[in-house]
Residue, then its C-alpha position, 0 to 999 in steps of 0.5 A: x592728253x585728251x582721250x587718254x586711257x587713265x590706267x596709262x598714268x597709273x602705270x606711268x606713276x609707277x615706272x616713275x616712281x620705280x624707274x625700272x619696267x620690272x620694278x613697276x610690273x612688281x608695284x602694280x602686278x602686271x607683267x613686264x611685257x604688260x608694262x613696256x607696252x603701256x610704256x610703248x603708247x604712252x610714248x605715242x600718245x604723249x610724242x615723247x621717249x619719256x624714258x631712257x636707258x640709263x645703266x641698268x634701270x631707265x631715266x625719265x626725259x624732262x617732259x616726263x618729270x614735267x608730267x610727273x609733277x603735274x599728275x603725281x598729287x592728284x593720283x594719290x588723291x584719288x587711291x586715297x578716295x577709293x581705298x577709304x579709311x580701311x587698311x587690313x596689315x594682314x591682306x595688304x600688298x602696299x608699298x611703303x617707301x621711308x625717307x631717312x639717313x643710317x642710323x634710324x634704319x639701325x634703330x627701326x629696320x630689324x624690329x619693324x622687319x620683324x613686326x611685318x613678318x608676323x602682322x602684314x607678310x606681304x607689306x614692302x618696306x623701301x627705304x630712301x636717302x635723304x640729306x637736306x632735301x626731306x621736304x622736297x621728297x614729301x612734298x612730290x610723293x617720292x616717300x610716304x614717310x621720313x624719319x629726319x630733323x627737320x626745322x622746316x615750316x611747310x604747311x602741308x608737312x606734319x610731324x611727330x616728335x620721335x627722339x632726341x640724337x643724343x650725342x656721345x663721344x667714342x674711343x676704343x677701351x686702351x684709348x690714350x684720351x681715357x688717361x687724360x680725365x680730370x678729377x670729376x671723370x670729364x676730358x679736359x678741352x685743350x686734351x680733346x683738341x689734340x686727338x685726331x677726330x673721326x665724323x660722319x659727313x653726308x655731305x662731303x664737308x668735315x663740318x658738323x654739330x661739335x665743329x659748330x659748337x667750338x667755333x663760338x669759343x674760337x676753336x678748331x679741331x682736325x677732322x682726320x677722317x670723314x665717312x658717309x656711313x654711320x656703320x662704319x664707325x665702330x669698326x674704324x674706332x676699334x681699331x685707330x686712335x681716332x675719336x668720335x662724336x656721334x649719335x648714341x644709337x650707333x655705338x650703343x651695342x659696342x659700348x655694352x659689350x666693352x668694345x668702346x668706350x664713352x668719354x665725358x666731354x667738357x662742352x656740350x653739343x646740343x642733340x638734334x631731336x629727330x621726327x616723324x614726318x609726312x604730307x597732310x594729304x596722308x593725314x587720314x590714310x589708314x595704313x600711312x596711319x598704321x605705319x606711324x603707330x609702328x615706327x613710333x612704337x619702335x623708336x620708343x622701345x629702342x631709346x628706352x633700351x639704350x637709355x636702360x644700357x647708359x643708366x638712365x642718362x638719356x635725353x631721348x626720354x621725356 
């Protein structure tokens, strides 16, 4: 890579980040034609496809993501020495890409959508997918954020505690489970385990947290029905006699509306507490700094609310 014309790689990053040519052009402000010429030389320089066509976007060749690792870092490094400590909302046209699942996206995403509108209109927000590889995707700069449990000990990973995800069970209001409450106004075990259960899976597998917590008493329930979205699960619950054990957050507004109704367990299940999270090479980037402050802002803000919602009774608050 002798005598290479620098400005290469920072096309390059963006084509890798973006896996489109249009998409890069966008990031970087070039033109389309500008990008696939780039993309022509580097081809030439490097004697490697360096991209395919795969669908409708493009997939890097292993020599690519090879390189990829090898540079990644450092051009972070270096925007980060140019840029300094200044960041200005108003004027900036930075891309931002956050890692998390579903459910913070429905807690954050509309107030910082509208925060955005009003302090930074040229700021992008991409969000991410991330199930059990949080660290890996901050560890090679494919998100400059992430909302996420995260138990992990890297130390180039900082974290910020954001809320607890607390945990509730959801039925439909003529549910036959809400006759079945002892006296104390708390489902019997033995009525809980013989409903059908509803649970989210992102991974495929119909084991969760509640599954966990019954095994050390020896017991079982029947997962009938696994999804892969959090959004699904109001609609579903409204119209099934299904039950569910999940994040407060998505059933809060059904609940509030008398759509669906909270029925108190007889056992605990533990509540994941959920982070902010980000490399330390972003420890003093203004406006990763900047994004921080407002999603924080914001998980306050909407745990504060549910917690206003369910009287007070929420672990999300410290």
């Amino acid at each position: 890579m002798s005598n290479v014309d620098l400005n290469l790689l920072v096309v390059f990053d963006a084509v890798m980040t973006e896996r489109s040519i249009t998409g890069a052009a966008n990031r970087i402000g070039m033109t389309q034609p500008a990008v696939s010429n780039a993309v022509a030389r580097m081809r030439q320089v490097w004697n490697d496809p360096l991209f395919v066509k795969n669908g409708r976007g493009i997939k890097p060749t292993p020599h690519a993501e090879n390189l990829w690792q090898q540079t990644r870092n450092p051009l972070l490094e270096i925007r980060q020495v140019t840029i300094g400590g200044s960041f200005d909302p108003a004027s900036s046209t930075r891309v931002f890409r956050v890692g998390l699942t579903e459910h913070p996206v429905d807690m954050i995403w509309i107030p910082l959508r509208r925060a955005i509108e009003t302090q930074a209109p040229n700021i992008s927000i991409h969000s991410v997918p991330i199930h059990r590889n949080t660290e890996e995707l901050l560890l090679d700069a494919s998100v400059d954020l992430a909302v996420h449990y995260y138990v992990g000990q890297h130390k180039q990973i900082r974290s910020s505690w954001l809320f607890c995800n607390k945990l509730v069970c959801a039925v439909r209001p003529d549910h036959r489970i809400l006759k079945d409450l002892n006296p104390e106004g708390v489902l019997p075990l033995d009525k809980y385990l013989a409903e059908d259960h509803l649970m989210v899976s992102l991974s495929g597998e119909a084991r969760g947290n509640v599954d966990e917590a019954l095994a050390q008493q020896g017991l079982r329930r029947r997962v009938a029905m696994t999804v892969n979205h959090f959004s699904l699960i109001p609609s579903i619950l409204k119209d099934s006699n299904l039950v569910c054990v999940t994040p407060q957050s998505v059933v809060a507004r059904e609940v509030r509306a008398g759509n669906l109704s909270i029925v108190p367990l007889s056992f605990d299940v533990e509540p994941a507490p959920i982070s902010l999270l980000w490399h330390t090479r972003q420890d003093r980037d203004a406006g990763n700094i900047w994004m921080r402050k407002l999603i924080s802002r914001f998980a306050n803000a909407e745990t504060a609310k549910m917690a206003a919602w369910f009287g007070g009774e929420n672990e999300n608050l410290d």
